[in-house]
N, CA, C and O atoms as a DFTB+ gen file, in Angstrom:
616 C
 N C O
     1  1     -10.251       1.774      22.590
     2  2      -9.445       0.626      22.213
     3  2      -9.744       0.279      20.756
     4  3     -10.888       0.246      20.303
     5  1      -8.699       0.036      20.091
     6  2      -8.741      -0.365      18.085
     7  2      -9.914      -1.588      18.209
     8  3     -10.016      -2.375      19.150
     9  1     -10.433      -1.553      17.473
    10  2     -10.981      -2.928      17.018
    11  2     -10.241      -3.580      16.701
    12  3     -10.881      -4.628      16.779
    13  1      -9.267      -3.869      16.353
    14  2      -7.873      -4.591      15.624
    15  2      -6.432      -3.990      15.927
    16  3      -5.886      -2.965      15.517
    17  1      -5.992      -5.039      16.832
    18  2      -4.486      -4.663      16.457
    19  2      -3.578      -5.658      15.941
    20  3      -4.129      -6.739      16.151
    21  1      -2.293      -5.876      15.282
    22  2      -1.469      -6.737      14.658
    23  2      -0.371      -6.157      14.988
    24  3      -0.185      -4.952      14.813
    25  1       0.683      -7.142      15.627
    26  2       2.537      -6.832      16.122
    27  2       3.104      -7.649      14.880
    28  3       2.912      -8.806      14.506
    29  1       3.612      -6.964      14.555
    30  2       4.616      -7.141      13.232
    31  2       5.949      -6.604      14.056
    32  3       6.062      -5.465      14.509
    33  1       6.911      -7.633      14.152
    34  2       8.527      -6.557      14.327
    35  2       8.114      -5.745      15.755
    36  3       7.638      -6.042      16.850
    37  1       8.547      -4.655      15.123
    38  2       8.466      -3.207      16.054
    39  2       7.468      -2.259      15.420
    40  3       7.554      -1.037      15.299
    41  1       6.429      -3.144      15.014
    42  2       5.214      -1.987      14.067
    43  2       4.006      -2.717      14.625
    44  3       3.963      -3.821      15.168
    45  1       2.972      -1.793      14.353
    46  2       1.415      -1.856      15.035
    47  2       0.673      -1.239      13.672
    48  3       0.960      -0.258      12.986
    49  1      -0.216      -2.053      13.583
    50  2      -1.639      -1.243      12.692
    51  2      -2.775      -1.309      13.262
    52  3      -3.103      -2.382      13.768
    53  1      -3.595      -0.257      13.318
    54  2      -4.801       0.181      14.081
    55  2      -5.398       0.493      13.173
    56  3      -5.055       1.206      12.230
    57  1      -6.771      -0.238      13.465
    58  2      -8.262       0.621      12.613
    59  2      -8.410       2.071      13.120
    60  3      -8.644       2.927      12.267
    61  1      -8.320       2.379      14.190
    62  2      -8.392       3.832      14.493
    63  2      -6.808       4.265      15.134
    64  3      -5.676       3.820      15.323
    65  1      -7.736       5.576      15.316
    66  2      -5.657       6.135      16.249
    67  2      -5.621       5.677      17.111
    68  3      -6.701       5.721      17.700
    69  1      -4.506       4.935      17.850
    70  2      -4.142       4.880      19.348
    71  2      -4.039       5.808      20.181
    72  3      -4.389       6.838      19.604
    73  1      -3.750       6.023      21.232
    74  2      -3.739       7.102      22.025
    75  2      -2.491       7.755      22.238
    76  3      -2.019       7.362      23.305
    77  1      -1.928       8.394      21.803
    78  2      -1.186       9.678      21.115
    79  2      -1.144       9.561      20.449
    80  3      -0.417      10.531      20.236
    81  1      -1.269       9.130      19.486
    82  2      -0.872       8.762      17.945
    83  2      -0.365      10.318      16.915
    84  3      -1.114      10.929      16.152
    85  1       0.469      10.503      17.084
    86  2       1.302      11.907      15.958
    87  2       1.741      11.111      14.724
    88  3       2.624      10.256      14.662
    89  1       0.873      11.608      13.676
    90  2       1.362      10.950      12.306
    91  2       2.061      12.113      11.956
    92  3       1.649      13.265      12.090
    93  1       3.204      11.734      11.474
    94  2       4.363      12.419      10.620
    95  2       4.341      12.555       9.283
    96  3       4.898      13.392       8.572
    97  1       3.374      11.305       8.908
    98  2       3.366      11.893       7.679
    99  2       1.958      11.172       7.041
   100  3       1.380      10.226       7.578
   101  1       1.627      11.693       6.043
   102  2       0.094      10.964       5.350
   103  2       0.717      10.276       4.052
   104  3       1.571      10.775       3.320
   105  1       0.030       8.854       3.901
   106  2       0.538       8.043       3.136
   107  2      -0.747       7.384       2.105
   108  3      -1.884       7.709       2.448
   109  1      -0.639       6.623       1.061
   110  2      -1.793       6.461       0.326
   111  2      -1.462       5.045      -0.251
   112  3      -0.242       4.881      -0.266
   113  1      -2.019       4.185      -0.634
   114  2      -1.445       2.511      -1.071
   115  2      -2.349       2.106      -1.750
   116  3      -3.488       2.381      -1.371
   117  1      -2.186       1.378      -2.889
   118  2      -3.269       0.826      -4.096
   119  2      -3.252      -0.892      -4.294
   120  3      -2.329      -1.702      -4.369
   121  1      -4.460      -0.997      -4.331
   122  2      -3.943      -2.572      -4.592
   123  2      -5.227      -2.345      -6.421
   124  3      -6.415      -2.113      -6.642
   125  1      -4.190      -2.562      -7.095
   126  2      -5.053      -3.258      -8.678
   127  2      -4.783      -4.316      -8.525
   128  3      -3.760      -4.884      -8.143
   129  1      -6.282      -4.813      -9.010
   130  2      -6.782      -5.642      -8.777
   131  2      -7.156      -6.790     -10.518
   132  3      -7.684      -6.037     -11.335
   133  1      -7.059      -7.654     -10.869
   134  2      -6.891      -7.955     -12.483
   135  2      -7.407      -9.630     -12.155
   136  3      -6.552     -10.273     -11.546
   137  1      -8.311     -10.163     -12.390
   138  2      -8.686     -11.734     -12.053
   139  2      -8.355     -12.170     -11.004
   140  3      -7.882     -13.296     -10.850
   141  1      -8.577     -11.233      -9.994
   142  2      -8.599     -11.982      -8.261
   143  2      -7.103     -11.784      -8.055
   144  3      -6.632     -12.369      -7.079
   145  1      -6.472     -11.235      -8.625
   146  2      -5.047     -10.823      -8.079
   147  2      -4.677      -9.368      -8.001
   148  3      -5.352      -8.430      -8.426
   149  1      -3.315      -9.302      -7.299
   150  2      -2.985      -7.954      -6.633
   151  2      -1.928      -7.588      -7.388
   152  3      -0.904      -8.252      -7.223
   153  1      -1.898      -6.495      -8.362
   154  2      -0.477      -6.398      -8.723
   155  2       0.661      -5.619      -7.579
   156  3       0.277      -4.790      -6.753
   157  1       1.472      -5.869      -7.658
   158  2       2.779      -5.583      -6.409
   159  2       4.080      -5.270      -7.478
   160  3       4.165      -5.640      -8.649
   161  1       4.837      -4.653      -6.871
   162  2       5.761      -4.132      -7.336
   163  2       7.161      -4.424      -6.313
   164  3       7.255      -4.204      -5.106
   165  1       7.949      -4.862      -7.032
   166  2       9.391      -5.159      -6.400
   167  2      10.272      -4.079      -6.211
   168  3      10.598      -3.610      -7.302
   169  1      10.912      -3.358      -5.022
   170  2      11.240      -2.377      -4.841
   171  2      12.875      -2.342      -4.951
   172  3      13.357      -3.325      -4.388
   173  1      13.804      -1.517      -5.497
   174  2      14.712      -1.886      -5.241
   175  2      15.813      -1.689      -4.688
   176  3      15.930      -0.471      -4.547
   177  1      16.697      -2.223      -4.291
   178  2      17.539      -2.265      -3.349
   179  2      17.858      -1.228      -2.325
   180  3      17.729      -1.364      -1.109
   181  1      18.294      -0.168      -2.965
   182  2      18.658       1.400      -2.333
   183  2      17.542       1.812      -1.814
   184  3      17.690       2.775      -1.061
   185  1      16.282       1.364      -1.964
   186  2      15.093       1.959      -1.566
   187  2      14.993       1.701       0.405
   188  3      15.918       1.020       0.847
   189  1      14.373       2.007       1.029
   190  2      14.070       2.079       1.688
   191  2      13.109       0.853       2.376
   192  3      11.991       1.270       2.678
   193  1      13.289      -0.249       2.605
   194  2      12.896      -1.175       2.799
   195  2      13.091      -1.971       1.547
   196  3      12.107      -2.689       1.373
   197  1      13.877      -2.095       0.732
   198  2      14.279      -2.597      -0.507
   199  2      14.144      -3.590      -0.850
   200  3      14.196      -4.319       0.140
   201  1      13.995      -4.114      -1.667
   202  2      14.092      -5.844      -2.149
   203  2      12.880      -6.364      -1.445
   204  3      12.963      -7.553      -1.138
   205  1      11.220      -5.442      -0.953
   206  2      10.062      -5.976      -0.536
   207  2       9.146      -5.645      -1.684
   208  3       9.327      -4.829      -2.588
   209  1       7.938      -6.593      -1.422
   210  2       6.866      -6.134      -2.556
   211  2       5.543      -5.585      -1.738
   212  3       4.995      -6.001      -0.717
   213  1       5.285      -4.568      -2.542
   214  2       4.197      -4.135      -2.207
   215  2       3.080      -3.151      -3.813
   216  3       3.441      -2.658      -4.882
   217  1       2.086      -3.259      -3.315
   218  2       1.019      -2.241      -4.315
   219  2       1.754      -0.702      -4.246
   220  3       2.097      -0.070      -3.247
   221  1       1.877      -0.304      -5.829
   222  2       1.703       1.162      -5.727
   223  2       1.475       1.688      -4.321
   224  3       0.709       1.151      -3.520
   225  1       2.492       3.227      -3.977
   226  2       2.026       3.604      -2.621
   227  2       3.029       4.339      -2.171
   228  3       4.132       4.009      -2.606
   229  1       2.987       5.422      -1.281
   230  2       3.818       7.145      -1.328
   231  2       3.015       8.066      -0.573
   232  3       1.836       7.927      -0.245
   233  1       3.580       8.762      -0.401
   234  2       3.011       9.738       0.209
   235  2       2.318      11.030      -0.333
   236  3       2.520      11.392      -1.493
   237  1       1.439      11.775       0.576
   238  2       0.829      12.759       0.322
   239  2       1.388      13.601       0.179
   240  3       2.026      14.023       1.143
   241  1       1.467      14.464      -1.396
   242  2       2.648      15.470      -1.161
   243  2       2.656      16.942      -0.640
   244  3       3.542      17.610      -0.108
   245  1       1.074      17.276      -1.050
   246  2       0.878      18.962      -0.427
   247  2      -0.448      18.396       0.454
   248  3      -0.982      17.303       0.636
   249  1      -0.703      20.067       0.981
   250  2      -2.352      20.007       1.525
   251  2      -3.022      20.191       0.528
   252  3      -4.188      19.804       0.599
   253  1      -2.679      20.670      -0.429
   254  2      -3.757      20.059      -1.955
   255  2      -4.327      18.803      -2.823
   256  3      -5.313      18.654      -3.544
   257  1      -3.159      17.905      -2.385
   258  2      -3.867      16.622      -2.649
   259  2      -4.017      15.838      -1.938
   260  3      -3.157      15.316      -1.229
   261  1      -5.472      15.534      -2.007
   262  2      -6.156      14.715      -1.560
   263  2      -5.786      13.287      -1.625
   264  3      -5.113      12.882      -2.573
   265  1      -6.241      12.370      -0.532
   266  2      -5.711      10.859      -0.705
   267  2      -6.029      10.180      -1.872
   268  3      -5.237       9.318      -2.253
   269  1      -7.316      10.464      -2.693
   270  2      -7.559       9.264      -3.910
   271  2      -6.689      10.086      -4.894
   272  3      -6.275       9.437      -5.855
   273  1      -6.248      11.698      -4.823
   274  2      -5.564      12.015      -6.097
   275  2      -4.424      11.599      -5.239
   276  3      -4.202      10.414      -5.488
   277  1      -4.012      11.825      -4.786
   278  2      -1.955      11.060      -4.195
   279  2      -2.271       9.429      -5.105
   280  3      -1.591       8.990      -6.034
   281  1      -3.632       8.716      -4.410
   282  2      -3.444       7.327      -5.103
   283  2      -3.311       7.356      -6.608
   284  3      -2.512       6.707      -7.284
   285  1      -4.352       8.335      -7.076
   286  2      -3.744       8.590      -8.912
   287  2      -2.643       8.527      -9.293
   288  3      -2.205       7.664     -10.055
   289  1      -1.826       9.760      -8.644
   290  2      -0.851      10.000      -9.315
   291  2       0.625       9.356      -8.542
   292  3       1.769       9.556      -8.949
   293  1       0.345       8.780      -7.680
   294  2       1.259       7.198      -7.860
   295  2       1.347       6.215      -8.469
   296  3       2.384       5.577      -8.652
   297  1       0.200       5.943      -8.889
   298  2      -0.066       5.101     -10.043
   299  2       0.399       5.064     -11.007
   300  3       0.874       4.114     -11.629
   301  1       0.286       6.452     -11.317
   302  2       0.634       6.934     -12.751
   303  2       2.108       6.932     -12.858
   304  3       2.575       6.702     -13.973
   305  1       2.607       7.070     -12.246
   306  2       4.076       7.360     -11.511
   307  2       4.943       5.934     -11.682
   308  3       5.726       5.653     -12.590
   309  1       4.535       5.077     -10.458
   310  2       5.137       4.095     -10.832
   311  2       4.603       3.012     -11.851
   312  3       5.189       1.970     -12.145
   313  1       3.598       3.371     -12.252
   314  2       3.542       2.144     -13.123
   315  2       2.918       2.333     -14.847
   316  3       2.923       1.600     -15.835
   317  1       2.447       3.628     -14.572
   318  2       2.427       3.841     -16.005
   319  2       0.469       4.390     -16.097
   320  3      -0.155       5.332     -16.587
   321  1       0.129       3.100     -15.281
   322  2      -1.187       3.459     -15.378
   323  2      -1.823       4.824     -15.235
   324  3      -1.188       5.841     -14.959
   325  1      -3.256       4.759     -15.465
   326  2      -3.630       6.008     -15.441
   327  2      -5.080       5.634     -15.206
   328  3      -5.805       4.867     -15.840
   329  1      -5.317       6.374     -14.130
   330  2      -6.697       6.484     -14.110
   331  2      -7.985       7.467     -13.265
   332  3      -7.850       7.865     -12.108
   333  1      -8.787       7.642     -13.828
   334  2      -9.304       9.074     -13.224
   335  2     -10.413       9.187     -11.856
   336  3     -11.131      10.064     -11.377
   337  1     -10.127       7.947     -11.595
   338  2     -11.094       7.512     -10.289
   339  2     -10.381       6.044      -9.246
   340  3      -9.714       5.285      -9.948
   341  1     -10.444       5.745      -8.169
   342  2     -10.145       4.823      -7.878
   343  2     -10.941       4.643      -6.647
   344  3     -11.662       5.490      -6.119
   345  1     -10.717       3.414      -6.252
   346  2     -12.017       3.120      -4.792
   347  2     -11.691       3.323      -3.409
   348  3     -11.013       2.359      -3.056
   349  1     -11.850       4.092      -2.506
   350  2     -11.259       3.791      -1.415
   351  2     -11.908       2.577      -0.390
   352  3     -13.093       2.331      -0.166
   353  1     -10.893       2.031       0.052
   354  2     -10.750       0.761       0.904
   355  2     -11.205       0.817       2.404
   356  3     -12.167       0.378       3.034
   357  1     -10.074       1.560       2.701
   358  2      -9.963       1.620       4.665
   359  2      -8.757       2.749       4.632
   360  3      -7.953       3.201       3.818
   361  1      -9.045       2.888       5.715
   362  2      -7.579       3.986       6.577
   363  2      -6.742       2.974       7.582
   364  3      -7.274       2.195       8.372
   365  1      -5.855       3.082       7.460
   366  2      -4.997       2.708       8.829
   367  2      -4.144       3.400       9.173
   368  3      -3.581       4.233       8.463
   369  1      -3.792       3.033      10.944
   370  2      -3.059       3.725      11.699
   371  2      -1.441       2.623      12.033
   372  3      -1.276       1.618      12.724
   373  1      -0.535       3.410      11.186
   374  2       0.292       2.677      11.448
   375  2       1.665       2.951      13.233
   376  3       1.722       4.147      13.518
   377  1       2.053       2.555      13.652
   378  2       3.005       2.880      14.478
   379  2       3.969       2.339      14.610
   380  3       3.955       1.149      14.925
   381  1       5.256       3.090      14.396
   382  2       6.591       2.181      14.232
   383  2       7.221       2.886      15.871
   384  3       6.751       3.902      16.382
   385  1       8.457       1.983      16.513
   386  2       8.902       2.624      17.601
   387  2       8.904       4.752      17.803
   388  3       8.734       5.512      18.756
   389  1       9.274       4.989      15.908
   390  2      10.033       6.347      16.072
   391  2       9.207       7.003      15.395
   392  3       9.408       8.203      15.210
   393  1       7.989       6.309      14.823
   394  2       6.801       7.567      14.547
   395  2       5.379       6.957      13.809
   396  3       5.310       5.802      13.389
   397  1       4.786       7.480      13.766
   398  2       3.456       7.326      13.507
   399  2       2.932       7.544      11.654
   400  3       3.473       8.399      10.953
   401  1       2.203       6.925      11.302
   402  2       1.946       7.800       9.588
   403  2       0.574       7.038       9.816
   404  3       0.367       6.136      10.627
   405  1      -0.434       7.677       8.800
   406  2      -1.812       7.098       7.677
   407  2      -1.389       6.768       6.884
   408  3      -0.348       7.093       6.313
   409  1      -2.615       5.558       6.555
   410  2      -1.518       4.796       5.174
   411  2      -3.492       5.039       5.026
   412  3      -4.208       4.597       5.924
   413  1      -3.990       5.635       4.026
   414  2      -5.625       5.416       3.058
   415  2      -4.848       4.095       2.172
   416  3      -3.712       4.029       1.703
   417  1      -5.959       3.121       2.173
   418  2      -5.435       2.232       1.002
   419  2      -6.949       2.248       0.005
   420  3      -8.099       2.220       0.445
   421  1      -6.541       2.297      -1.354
   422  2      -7.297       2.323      -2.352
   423  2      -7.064       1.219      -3.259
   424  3      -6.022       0.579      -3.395
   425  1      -8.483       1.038      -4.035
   426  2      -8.293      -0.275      -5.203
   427  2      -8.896       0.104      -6.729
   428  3      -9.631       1.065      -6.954
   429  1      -8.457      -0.791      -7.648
   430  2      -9.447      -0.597      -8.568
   431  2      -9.255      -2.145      -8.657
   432  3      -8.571      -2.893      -7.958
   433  1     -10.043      -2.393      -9.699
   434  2     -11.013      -3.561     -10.513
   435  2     -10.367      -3.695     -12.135
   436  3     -11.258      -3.801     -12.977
   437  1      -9.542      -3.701     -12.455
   438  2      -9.581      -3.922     -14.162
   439  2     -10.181      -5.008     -14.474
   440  3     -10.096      -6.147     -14.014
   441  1     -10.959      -4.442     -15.513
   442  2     -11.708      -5.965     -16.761
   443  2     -10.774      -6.171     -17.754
   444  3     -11.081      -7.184     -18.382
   445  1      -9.560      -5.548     -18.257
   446  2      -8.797      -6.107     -19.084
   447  2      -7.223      -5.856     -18.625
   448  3      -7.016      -4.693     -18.280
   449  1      -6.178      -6.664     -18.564
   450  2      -5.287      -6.429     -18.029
   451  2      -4.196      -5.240     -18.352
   452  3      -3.553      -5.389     -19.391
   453  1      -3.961      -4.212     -17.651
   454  2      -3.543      -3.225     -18.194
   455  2      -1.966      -3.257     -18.233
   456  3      -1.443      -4.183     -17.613
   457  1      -1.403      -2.646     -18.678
   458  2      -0.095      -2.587     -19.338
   459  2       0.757      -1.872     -18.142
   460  3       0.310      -0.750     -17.900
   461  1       1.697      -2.185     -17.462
   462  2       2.743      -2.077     -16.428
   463  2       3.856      -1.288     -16.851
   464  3       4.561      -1.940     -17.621
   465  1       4.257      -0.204     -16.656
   466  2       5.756       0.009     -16.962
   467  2       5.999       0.735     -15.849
   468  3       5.406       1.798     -15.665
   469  1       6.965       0.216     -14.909
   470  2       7.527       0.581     -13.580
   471  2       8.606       1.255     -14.027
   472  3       9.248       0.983     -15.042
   473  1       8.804       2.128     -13.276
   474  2       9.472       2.940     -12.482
   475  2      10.703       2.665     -12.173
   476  3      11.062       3.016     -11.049
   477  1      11.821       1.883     -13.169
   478  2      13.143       1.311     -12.924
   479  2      14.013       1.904     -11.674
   480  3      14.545       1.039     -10.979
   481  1      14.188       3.004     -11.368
   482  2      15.305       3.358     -10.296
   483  2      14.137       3.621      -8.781
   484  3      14.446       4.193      -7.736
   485  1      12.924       3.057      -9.093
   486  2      11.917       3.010      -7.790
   487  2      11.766       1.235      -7.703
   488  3      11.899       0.609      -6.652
   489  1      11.477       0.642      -8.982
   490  2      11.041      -0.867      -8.722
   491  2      11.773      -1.238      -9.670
   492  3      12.001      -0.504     -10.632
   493  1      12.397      -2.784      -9.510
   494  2      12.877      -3.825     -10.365
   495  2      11.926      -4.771     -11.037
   496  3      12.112      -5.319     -12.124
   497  1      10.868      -4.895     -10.241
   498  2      10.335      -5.812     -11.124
   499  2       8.651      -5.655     -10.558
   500  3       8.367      -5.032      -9.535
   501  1       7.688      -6.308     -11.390
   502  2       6.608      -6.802     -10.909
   503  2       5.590      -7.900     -11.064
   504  3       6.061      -8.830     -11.719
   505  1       4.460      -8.079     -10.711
   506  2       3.486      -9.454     -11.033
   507  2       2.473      -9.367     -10.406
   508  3       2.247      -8.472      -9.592
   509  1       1.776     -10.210     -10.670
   510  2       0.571     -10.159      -9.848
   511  2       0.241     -11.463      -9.014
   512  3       0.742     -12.517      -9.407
   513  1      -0.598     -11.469      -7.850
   514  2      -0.469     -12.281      -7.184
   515  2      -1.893     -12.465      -6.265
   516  3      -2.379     -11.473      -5.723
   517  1      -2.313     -13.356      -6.175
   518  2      -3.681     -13.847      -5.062
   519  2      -3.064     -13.179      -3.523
   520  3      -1.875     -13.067      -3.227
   521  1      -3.972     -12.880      -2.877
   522  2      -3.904     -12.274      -1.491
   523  2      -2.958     -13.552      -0.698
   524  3      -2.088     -13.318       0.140
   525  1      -3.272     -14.646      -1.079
   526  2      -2.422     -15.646      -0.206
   527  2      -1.056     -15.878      -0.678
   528  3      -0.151     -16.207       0.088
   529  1      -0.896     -15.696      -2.013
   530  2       0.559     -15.773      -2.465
   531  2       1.280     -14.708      -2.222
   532  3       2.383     -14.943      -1.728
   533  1       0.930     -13.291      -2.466
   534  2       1.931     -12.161      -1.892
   535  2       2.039     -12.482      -0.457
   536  3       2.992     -11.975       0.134
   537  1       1.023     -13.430       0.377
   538  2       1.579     -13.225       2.202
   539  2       2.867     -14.449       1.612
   540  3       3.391     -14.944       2.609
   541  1       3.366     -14.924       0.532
   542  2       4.129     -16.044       1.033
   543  2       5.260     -14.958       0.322
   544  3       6.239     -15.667       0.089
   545  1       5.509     -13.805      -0.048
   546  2       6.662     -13.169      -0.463
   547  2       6.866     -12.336       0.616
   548  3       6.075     -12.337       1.559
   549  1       8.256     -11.319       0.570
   550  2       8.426     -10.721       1.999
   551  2       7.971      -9.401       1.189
   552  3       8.257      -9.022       0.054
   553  1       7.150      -8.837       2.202
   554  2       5.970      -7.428       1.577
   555  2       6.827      -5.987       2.634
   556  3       7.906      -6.097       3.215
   557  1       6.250      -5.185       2.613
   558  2       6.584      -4.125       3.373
   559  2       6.183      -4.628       4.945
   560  3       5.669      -5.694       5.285
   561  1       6.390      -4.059       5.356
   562  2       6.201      -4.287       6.800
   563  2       4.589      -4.456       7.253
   564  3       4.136      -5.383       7.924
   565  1       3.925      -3.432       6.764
   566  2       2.386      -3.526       7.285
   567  2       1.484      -3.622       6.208
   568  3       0.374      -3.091       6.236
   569  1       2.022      -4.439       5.025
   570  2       1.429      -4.876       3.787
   571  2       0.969      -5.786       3.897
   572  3      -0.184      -5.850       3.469
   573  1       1.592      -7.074       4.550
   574  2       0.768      -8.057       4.869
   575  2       0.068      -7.743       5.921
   576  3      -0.470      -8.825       6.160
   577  1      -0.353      -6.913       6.831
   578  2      -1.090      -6.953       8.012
   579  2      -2.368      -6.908       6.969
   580  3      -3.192      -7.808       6.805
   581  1      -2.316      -5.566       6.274
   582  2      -3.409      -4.592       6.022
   583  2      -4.375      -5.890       4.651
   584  3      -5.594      -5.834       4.490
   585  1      -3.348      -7.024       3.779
   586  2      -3.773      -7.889       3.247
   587  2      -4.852      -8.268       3.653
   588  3      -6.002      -8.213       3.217
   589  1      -4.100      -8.898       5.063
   590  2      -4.894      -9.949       5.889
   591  2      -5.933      -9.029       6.403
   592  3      -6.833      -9.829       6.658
   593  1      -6.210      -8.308       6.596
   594  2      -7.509      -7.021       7.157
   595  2      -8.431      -7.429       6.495
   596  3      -9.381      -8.087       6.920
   597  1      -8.167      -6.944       4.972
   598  2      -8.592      -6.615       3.659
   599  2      -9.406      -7.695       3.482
   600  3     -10.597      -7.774       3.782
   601  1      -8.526      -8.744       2.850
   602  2      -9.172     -10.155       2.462
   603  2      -9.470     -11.009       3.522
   604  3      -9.460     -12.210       3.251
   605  1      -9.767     -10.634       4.820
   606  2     -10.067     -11.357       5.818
   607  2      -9.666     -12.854       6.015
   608  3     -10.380     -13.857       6.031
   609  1      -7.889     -12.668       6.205
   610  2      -6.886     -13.664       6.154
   611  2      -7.014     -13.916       7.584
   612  3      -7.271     -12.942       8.291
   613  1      -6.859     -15.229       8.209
   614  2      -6.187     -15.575       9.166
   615  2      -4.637     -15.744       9.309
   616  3      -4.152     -16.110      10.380
């Protein structure tokens, strides 16, 4: 049995796998981190859960990269940043009615605020935000679960 579970909708996040659990796909999620806030990114419209905010975050693309390089080079991707190390967080087990994925979530720490340039036909906009203010925007589906994990939200 998970140590944790959370019902969102028609979605579940688990500290470990549930019992069948078939992930379809491996996924990777960043939260930068800049004076106690999270930068998030506004996704847009055509996207796939569109018009939600969430941290940098995509999938694993070969069996060659590894989860903290997928977290690199999303980074780098959507937002410009760059960087040659990042922290890992936790794993979660996500489950939607029609399939299963890993989401690794990773962080860094900046001491000086780094420079943003998103990814226009991936994100419209972005900002940064305290763990309690992104739960008051509408996030991806298991973005706020994994928040509230994280920063040990009620």
């Amino acid at each position: 049995m998970s140590h944790f579970t959370f019902f969102v909708m028609t979605m579940l996040v688990f500290d470990t796998p549930p019992e069948k659990f078939n992930s379809t796909m491996n996924t990777v999620g960043f939260f930068g981190i800049y004076q106690d806030k999270i930068l998030h990114l506004l996704r847009q419209d055509h996207k796939p859960e569109g018009n939600k905010r969430a941290g940098p975050w995509g999938k694993i693309d070969s069996t060659d990269d590894d989860p903290e390089q997928a977290t690199i080079r999303e980074l780098r991707e959507e937002t410009g940043i760059k960087l040659d190390k990042v922290e890992f967080i936790k794993t979660f087990y996500v489950r939607y009615p029609d399939r299963d994925f890993i989401y690794h979530k990773f962080k860094h720490t900046f001491t000086e605020k780094p420079e943003v340039k998103i990814k226009v036909d991936e994100h419209k906009w972005f900002d940064w935000f305290t763990p309690e203010e992104a739960l008051e925007h509408e996030l991806l589906l298991w973005e706020d679960e994994v928040i509230k994990d994280i920063y040990n939200i009620k």
